[in-house]
MARBALUM-834465 format. One record per atom (N, C-alpha, C, CB): residue number from 0; residue in one letter; atom name; x, z, y. Coordinates in nm, 3 decimals. Glycine has a CB too. Layout:
<atoms>
    nr   rest   atom         u         w         v
   NUM      A     CA         X         Z         Y
...
</atoms>
This chain:
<atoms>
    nr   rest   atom         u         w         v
     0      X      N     6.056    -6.064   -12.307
     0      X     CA     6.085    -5.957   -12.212
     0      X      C     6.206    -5.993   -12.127
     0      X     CB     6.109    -5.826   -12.285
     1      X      N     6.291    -6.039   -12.208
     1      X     CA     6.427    -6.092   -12.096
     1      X      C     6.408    -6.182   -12.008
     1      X     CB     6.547    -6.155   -12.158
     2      X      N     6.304    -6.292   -12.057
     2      X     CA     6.262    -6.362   -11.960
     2      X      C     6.219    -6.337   -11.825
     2      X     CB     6.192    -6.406   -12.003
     3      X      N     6.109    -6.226   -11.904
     3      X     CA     6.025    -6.204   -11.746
     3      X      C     6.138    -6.090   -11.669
     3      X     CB     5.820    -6.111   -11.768
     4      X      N     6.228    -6.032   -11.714
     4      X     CA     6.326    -5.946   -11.639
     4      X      C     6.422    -6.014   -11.568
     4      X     CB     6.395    -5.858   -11.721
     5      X      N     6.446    -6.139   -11.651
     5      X     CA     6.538    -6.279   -11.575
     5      X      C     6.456    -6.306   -11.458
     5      X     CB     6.550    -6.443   -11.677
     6      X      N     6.347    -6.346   -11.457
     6      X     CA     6.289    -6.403   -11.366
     6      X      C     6.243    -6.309   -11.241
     6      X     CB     6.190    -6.469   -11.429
     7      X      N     6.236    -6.187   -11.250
     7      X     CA     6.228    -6.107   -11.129
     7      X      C     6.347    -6.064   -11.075
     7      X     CB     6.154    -5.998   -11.147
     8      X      N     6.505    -6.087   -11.167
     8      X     CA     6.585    -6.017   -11.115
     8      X      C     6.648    -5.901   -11.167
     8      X     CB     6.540    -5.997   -11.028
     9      X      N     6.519    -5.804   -11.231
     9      X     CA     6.580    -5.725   -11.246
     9      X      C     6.682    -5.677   -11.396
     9      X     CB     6.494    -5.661   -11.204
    10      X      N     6.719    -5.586   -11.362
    10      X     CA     6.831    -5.556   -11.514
    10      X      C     6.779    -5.499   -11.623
    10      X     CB     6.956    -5.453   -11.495
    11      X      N     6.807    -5.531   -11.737
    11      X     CA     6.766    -5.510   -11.885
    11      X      C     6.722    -5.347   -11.887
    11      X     CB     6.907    -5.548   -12.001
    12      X      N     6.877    -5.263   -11.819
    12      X     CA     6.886    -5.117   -11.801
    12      X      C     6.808    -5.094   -11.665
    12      X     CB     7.045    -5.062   -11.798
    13      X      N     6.749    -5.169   -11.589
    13      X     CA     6.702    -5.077   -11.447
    13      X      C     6.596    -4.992   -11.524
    13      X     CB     6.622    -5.180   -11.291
    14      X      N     6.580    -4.867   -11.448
    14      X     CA     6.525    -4.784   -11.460
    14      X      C     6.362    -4.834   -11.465
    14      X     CB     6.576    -4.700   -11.369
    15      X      N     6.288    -4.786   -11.552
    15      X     CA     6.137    -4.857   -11.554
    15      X      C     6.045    -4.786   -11.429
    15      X     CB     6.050    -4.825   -11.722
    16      X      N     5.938    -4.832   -11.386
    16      X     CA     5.948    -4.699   -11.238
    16      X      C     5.819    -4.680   -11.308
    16      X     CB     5.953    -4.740   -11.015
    17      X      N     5.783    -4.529   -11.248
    17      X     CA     5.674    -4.449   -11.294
    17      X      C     5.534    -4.500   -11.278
    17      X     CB     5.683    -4.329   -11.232
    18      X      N     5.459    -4.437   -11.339
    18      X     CA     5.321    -4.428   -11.361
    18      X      C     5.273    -4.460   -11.214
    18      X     CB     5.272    -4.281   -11.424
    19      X      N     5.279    -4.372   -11.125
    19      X     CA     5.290    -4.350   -10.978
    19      X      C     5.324    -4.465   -10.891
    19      X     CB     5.387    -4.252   -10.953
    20      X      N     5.465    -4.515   -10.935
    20      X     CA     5.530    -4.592   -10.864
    20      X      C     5.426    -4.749   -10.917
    20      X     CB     5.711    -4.574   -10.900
    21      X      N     5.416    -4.746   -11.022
    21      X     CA     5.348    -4.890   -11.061
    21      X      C     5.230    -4.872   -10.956
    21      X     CB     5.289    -4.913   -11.245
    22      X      N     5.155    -4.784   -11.010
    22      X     CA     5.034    -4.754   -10.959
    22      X      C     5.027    -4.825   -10.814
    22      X     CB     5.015    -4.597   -10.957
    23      X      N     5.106    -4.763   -10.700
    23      X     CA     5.139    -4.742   -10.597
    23      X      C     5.134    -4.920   -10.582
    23      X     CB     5.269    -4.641   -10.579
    24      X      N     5.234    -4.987   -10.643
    24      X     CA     5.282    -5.137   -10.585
    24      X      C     5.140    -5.219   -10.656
    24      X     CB     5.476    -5.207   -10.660
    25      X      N     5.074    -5.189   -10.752
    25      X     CA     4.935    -5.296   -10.823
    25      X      C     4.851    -5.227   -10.674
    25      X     CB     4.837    -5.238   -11.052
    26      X      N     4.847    -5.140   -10.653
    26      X     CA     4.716    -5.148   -10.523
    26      X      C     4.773    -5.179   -10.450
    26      X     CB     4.632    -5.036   -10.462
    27      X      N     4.899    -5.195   -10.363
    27      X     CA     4.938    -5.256   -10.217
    27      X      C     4.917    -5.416   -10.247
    27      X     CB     5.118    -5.215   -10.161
    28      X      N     4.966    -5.409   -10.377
    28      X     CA     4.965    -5.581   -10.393
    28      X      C     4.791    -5.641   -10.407
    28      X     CB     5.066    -5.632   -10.567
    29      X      N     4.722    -5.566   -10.493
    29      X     CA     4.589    -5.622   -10.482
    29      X      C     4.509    -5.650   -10.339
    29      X     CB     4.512    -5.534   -10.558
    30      X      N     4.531    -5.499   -10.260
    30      X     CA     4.460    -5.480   -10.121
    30      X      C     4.548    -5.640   -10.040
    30      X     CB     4.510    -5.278   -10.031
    31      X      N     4.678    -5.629   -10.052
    31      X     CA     4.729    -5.742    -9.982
    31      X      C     4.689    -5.897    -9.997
    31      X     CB     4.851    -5.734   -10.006
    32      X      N     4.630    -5.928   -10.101
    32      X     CA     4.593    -6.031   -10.222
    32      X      C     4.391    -6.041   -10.154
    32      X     CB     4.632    -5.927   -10.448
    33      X      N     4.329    -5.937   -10.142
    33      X     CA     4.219    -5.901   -10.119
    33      X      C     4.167    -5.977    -9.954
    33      X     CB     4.229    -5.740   -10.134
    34      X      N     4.240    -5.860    -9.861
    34      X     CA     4.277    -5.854    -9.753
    34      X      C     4.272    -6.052    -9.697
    34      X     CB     4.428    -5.758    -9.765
    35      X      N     4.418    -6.108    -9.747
    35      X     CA     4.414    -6.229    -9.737
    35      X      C     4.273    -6.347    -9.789
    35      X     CB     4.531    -6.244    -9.799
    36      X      N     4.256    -6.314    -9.889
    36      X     CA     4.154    -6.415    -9.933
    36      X      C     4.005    -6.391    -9.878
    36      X     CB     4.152    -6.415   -10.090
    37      X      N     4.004    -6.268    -9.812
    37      X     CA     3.911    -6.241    -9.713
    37      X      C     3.876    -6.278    -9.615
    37      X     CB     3.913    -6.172    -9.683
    38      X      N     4.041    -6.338    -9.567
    38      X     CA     4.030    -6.425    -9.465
    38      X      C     3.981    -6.540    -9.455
    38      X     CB     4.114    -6.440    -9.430
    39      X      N     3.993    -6.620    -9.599
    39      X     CA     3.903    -6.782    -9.557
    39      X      C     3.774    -6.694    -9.573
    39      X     CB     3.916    -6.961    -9.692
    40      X      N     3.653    -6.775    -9.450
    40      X     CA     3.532    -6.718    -9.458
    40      X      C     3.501    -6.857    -9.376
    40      X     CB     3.500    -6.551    -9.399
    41      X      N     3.377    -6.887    -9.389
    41      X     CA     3.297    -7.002    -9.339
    41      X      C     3.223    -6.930    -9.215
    41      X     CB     3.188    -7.072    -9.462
    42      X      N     3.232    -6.807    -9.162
    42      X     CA     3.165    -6.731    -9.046
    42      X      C     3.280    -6.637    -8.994
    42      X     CB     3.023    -6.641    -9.097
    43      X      N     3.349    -6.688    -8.902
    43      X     CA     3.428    -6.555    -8.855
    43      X      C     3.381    -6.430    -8.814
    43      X     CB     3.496    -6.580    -8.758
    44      X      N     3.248    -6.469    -8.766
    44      X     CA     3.189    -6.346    -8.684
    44      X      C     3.141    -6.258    -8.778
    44      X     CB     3.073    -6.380    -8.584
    45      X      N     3.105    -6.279    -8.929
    45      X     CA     3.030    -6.188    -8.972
    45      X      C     3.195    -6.050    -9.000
    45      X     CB     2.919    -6.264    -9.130
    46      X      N     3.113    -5.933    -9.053
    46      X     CA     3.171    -5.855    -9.117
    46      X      C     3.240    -5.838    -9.223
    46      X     CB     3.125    -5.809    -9.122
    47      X      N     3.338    -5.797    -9.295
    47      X     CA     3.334    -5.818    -9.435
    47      X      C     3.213    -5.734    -9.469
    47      X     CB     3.471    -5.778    -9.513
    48      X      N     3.164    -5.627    -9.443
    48      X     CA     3.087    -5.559    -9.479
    48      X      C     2.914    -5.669    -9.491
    48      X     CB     3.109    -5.432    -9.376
    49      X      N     2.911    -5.715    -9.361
    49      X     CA     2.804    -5.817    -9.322
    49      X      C     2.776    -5.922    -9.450
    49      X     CB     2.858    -5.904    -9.181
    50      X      N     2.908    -5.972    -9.456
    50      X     CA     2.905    -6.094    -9.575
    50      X      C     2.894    -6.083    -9.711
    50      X     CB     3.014    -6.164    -9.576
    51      X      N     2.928    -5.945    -9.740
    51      X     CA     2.893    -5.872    -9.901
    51      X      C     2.807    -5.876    -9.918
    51      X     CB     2.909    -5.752    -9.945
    52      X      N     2.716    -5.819    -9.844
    52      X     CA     2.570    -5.806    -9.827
    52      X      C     2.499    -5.917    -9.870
    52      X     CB     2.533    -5.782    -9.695
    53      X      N     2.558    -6.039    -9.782
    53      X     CA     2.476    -6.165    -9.780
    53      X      C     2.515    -6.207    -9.915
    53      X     CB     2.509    -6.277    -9.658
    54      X      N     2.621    -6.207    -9.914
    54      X     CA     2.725    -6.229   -10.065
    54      X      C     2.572    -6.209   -10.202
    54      X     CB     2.902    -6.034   -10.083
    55      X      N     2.612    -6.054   -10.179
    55      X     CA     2.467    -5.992   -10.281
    55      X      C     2.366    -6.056   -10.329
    55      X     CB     2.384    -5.902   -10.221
    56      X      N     2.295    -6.069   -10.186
    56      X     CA     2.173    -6.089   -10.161
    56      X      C     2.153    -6.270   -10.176
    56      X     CB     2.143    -6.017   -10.012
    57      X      N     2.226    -6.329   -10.198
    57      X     CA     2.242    -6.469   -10.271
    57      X      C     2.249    -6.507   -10.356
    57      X     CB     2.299    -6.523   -10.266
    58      X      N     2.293    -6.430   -10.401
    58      X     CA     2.379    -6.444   -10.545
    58      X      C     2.244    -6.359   -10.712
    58      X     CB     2.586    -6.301   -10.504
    59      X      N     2.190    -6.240   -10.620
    59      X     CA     2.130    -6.162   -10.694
    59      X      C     1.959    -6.185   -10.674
    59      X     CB     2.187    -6.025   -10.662
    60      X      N     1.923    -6.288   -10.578
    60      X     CA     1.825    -6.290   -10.530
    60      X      C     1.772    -6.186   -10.447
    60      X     CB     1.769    -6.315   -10.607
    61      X      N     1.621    -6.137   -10.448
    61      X     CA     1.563    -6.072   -10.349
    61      X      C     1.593    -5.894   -10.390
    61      X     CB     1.396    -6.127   -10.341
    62      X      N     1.651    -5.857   -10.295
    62      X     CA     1.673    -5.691   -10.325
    62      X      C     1.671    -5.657   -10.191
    62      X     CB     1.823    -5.632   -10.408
    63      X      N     1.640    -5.502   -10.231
    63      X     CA     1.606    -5.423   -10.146
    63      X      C     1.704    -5.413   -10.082
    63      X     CB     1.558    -5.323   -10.178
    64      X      N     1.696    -5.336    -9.918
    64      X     CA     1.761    -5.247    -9.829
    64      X      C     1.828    -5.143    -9.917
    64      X     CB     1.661    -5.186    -9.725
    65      X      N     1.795    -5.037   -10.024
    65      X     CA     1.808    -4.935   -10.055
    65      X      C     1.959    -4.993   -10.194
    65      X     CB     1.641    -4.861   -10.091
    66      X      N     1.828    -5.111   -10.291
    66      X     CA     1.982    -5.170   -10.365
    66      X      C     2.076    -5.214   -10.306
    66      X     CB     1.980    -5.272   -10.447
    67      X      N     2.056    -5.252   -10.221
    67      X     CA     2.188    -5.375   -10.142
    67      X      C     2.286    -5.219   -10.108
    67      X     CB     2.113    -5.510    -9.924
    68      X      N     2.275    -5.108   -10.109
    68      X     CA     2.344    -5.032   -10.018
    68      X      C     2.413    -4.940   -10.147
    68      X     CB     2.239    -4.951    -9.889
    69      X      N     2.291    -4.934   -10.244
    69      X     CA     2.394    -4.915   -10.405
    69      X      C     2.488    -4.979   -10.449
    69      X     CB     2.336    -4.933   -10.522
    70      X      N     2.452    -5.109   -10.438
    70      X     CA     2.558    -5.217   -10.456
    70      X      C     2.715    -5.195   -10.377
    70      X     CB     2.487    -5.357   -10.397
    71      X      N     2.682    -5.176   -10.264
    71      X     CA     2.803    -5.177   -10.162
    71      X      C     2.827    -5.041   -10.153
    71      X     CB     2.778    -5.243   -10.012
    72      X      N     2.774    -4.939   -10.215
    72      X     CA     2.855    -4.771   -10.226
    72      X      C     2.862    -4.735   -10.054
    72      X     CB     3.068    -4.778   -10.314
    73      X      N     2.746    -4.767    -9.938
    73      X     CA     2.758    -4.702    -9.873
    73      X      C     2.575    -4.664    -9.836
    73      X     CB     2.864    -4.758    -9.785
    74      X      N     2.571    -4.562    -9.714
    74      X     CA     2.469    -4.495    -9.703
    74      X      C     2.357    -4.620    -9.641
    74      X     CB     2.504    -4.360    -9.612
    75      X      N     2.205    -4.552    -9.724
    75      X     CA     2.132    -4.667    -9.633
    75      X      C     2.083    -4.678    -9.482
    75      X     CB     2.021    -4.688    -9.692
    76      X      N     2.134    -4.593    -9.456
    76      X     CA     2.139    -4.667    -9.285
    76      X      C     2.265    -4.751    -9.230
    76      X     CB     2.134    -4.539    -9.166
    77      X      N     2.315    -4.715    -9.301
    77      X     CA     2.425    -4.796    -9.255
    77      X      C     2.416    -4.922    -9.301
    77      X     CB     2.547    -4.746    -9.290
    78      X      N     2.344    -4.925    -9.444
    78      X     CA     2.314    -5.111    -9.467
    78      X      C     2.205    -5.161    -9.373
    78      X     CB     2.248    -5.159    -9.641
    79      X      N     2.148    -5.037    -9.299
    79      X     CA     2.003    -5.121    -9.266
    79      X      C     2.062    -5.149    -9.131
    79      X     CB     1.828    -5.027    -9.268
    80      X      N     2.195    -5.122    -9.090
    80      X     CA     2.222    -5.165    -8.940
    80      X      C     2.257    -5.293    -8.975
    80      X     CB     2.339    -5.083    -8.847
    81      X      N     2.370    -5.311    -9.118
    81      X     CA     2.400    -5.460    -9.132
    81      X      C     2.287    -5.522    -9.182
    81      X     CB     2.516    -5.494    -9.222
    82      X      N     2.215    -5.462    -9.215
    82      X     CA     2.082    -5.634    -9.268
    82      X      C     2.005    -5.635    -9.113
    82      X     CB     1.891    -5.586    -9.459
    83      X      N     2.026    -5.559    -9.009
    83      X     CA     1.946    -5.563    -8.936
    83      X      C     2.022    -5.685    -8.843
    83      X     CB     1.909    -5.424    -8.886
    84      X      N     2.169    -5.703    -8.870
    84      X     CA     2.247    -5.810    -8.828
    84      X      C     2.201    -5.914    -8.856
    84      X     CB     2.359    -5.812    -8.865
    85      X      N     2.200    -5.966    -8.994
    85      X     CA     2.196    -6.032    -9.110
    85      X      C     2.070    -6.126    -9.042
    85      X     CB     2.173    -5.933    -9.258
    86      X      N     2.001    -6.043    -9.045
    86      X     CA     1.842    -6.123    -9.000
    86      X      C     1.811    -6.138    -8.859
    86      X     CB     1.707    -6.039    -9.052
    87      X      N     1.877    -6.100    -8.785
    87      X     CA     1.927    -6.076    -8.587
    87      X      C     1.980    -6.255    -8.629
    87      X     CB     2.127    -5.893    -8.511
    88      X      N     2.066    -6.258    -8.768
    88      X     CA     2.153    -6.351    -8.688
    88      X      C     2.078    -6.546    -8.798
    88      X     CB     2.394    -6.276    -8.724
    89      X      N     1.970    -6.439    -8.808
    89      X     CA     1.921    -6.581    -8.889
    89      X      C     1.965    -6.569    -9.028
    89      X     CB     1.990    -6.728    -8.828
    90      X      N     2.015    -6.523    -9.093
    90      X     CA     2.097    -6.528    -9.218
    90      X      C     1.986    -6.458    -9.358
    90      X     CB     2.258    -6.422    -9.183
    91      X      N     1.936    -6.347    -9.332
    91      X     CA     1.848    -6.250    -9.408
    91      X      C     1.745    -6.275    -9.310
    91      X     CB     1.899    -6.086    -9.434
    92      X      N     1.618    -6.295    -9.442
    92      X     CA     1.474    -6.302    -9.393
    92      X      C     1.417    -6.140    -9.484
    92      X     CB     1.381    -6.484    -9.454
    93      X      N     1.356    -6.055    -9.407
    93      X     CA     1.243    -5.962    -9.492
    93      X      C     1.099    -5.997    -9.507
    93      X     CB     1.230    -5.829    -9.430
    94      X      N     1.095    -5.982    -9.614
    94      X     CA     0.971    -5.983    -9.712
    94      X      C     0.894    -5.859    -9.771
    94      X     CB     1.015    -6.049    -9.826
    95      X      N     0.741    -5.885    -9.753
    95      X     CA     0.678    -5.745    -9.844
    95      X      C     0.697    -5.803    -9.982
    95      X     CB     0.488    -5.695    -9.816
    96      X      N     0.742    -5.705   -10.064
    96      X     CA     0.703    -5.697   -10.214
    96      X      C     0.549    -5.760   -10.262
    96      X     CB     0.707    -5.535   -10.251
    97      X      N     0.585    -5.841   -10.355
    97      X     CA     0.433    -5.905   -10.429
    97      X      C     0.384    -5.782   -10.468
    97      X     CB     0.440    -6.022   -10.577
    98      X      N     0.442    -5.703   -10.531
    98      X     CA     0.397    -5.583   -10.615
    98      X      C     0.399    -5.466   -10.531
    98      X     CB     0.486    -5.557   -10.739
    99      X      N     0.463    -5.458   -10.398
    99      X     CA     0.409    -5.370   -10.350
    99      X      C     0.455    -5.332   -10.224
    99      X     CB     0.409    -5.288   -10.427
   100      X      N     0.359    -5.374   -10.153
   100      X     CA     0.339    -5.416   -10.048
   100      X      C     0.442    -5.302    -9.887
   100      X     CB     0.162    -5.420   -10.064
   101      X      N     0.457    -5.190    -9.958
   101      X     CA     0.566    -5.140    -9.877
   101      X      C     0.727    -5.143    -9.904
   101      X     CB     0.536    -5.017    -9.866
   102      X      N     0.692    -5.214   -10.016
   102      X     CA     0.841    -5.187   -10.026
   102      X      C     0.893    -5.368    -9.942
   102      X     CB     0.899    -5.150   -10.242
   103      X      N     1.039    -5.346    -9.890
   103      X     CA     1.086    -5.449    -9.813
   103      X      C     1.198    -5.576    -9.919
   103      X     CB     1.173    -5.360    -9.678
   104      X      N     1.191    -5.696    -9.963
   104      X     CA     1.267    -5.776   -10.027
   104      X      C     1.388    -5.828    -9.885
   104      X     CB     1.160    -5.901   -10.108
   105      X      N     1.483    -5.818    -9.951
   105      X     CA     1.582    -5.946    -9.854
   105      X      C     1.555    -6.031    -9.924
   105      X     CB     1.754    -5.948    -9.830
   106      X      N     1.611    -6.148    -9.858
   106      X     CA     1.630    -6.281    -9.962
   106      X      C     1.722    -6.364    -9.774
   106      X     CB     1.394    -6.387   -10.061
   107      X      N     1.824    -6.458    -9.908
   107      X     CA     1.898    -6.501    -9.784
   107      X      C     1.868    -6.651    -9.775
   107      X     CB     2.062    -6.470    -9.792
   108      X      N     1.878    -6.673    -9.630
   108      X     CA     1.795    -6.776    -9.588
   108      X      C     1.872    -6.977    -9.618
   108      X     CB     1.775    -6.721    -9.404
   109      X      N     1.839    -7.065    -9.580
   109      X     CA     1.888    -7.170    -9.626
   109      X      C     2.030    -7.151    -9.589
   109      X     CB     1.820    -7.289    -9.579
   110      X      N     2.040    -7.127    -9.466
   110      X     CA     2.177    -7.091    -9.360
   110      X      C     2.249    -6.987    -9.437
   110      X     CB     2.136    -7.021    -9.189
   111      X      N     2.196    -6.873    -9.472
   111      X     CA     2.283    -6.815    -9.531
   111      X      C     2.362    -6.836    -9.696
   111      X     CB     2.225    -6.713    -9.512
   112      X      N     2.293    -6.937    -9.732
   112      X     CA     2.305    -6.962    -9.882
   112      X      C     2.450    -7.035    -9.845
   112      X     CB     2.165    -7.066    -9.972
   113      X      N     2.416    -7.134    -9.734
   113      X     CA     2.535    -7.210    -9.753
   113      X      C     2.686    -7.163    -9.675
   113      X     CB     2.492    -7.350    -9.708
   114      X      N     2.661    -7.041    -9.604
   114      X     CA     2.755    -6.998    -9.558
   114      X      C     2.829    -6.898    -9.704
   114      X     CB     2.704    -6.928    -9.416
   115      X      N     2.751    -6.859    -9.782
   115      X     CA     2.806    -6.805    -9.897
   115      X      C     2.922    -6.903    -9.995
   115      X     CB     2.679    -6.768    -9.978
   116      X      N     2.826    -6.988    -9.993
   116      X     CA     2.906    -7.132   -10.080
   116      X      C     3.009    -7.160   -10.019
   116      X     CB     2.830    -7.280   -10.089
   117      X      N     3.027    -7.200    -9.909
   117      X     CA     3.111    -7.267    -9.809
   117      X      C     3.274    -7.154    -9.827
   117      X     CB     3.012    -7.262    -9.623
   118      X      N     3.251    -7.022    -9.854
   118      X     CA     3.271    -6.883    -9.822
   118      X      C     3.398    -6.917    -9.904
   118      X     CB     3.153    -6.753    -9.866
   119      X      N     3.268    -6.928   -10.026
   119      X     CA     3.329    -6.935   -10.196
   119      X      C     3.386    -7.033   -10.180
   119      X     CB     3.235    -6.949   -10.334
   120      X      N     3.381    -7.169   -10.187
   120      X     CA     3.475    -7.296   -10.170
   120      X      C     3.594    -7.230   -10.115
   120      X     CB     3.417    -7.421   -10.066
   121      X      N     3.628    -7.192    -9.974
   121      X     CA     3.751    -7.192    -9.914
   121      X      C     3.817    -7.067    -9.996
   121      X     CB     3.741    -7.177    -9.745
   122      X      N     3.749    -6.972   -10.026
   122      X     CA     3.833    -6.900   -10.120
   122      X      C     3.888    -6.904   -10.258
   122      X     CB     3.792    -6.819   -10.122
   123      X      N     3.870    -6.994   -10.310
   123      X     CA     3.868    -7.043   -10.440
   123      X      C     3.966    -7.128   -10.385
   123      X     CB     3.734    -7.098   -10.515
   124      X      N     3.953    -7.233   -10.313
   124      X     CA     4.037    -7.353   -10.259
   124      X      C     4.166    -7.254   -10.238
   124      X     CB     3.970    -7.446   -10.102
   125      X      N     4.189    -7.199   -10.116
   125      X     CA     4.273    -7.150   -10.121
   125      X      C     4.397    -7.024   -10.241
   125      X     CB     4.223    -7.135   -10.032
   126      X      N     4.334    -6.977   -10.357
   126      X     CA     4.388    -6.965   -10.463
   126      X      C     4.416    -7.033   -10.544
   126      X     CB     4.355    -6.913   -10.503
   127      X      N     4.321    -7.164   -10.591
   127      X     CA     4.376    -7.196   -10.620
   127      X      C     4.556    -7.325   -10.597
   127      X     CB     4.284    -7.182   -10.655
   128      X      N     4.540    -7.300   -10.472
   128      X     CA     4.659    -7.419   -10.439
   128      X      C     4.754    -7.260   -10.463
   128      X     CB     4.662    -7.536   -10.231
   129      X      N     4.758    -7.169   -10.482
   129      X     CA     4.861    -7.065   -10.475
   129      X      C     4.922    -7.090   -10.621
   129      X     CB     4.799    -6.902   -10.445
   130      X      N     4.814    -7.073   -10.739
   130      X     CA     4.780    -7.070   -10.858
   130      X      C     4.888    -7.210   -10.882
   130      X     CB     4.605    -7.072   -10.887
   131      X      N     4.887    -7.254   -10.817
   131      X     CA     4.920    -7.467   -10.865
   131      X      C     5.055    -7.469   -10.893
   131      X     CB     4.900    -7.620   -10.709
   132      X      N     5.115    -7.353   -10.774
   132      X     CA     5.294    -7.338   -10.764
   132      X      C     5.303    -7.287   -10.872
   132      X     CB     5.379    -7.243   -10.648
   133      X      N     5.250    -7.193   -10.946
   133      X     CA     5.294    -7.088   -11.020
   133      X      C     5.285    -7.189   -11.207
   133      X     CB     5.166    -6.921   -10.981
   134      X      N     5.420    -7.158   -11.284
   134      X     CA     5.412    -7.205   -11.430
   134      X      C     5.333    -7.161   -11.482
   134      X     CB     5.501    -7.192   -11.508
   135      X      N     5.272    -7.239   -11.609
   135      X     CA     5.227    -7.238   -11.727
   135      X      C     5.227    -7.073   -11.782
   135      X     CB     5.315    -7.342   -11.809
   136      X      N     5.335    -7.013   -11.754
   136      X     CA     5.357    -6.881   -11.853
   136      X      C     5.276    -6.768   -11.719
   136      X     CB     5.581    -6.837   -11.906
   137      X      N     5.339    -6.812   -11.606
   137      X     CA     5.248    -6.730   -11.520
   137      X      C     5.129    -6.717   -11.451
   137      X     CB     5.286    -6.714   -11.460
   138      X      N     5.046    -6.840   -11.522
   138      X     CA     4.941    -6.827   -11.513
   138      X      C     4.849    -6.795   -11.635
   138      X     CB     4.920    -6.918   -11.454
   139      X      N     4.933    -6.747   -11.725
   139      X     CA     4.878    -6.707   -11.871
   139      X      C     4.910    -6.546   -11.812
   139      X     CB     4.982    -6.780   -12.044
   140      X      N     5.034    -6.482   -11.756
   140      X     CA     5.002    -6.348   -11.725
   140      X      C     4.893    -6.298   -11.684
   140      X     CB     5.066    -6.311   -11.654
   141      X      N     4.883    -6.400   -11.509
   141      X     CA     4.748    -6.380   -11.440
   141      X      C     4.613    -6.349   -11.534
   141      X     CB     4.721    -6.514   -11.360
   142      X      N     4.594    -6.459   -11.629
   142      X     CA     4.466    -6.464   -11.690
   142      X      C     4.459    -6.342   -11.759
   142      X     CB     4.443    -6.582   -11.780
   143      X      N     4.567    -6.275   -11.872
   143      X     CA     4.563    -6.158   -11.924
   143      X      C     4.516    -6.052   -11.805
   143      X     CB     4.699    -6.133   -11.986
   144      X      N     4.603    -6.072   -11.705
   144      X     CA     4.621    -5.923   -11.621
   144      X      C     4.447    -5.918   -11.517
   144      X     CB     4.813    -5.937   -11.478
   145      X      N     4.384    -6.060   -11.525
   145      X     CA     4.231    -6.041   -11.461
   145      X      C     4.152    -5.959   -11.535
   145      X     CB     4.149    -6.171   -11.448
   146      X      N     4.169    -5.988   -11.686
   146      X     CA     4.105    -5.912   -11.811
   146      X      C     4.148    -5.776   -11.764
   146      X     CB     4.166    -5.955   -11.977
   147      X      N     4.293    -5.746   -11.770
   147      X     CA     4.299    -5.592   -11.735
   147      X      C     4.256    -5.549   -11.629
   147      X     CB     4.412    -5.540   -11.731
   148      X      N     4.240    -5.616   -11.529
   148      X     CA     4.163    -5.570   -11.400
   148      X      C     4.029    -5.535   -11.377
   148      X     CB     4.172    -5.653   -11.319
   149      X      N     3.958    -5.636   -11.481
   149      X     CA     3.799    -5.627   -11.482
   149      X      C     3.798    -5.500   -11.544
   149      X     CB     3.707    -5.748   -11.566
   150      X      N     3.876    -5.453   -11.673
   150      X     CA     3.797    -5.362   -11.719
   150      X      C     3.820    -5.192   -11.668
   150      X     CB     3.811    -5.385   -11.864
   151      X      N     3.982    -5.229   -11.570
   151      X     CA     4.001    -5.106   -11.466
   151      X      C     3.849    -5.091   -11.423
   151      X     CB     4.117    -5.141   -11.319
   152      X      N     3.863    -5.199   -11.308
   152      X     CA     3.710    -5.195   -11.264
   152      X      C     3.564    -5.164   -11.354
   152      X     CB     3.693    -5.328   -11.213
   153      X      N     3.547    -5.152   -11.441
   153      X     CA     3.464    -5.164   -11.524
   153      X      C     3.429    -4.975   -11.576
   153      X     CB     3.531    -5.280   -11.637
   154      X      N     3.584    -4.916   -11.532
   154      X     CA     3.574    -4.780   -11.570
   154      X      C     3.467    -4.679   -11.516
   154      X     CB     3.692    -4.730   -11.543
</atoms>
């Protein structure tokens, strides 16, 4: 504990800050953390919204208009304007269902597979050279504190 209080600075006695106050600085710092690594992208033009999608739809294989928009927690018209991008821009191909014939499959196209990868490379690349500065002990925090993050998320 003295360590890690040595190493930020602060004092043995500073006041511990609240529930609130933590709260407050883990989301500015994540969104800030987020935000940035959002930025390497292998397509400037797409959306973040655009590239989730594709993200998805790569990663999960062929899903619907209706899942893709569960997935991303917004309404389905509003995904069907971005897949209507998606496949405008070459990226998402639609498909009838083998099983049934009205319902619509995405599936993302050669182009889009590798703009996903490419996506993933520079974002990975770029953490990890962040990761490289940081010691042995603080990258054992990190690893604990991803565990605590997944299972925030997980709530």
């Amino acid at each position: 504990m003295t360590d890690i209080l040595a190493s930020t600075g602060a004092h043995p006695r500073a006041r511990r800050p609240s529930l609130a106050e933590q709260s407050t600085e883990l989301r500015l710092a994540v969104m800030r953390l987020a935000r940035r690594i959002r930025q390497e992208r292998a397509d400037a033009e797409l959306s973040a919204t655009q590239y989730a999608a594709l993200a998805w739809t790569a990663s999960e294989g062929p899903l619907t208009p209706g899942r893709l928009a569960e997935l991303e927690r917004v309404t389905p018209p509003s995904m069907n304007r971005t897949v209507n991008c998606l496949v405008d821009s070459g990226l998402l191909v639609r498909e009838s269902s083998p099983d049934d014939g009205r319902k619509v499959l995405l599936h993302a196209t050669d182009a889009g597979h590798e703009i996903v990868r490419e996506t993933r490379r520079r974002r990975d690349a770029w953490l990890a050279k962040r990761f490289a500065t940081l010691s042995a002990d603080e990258r054992d925090t990190l690893a604990a504190a991803t565990d605590i993050l997944r299972r925030l998320t997980d709530q």
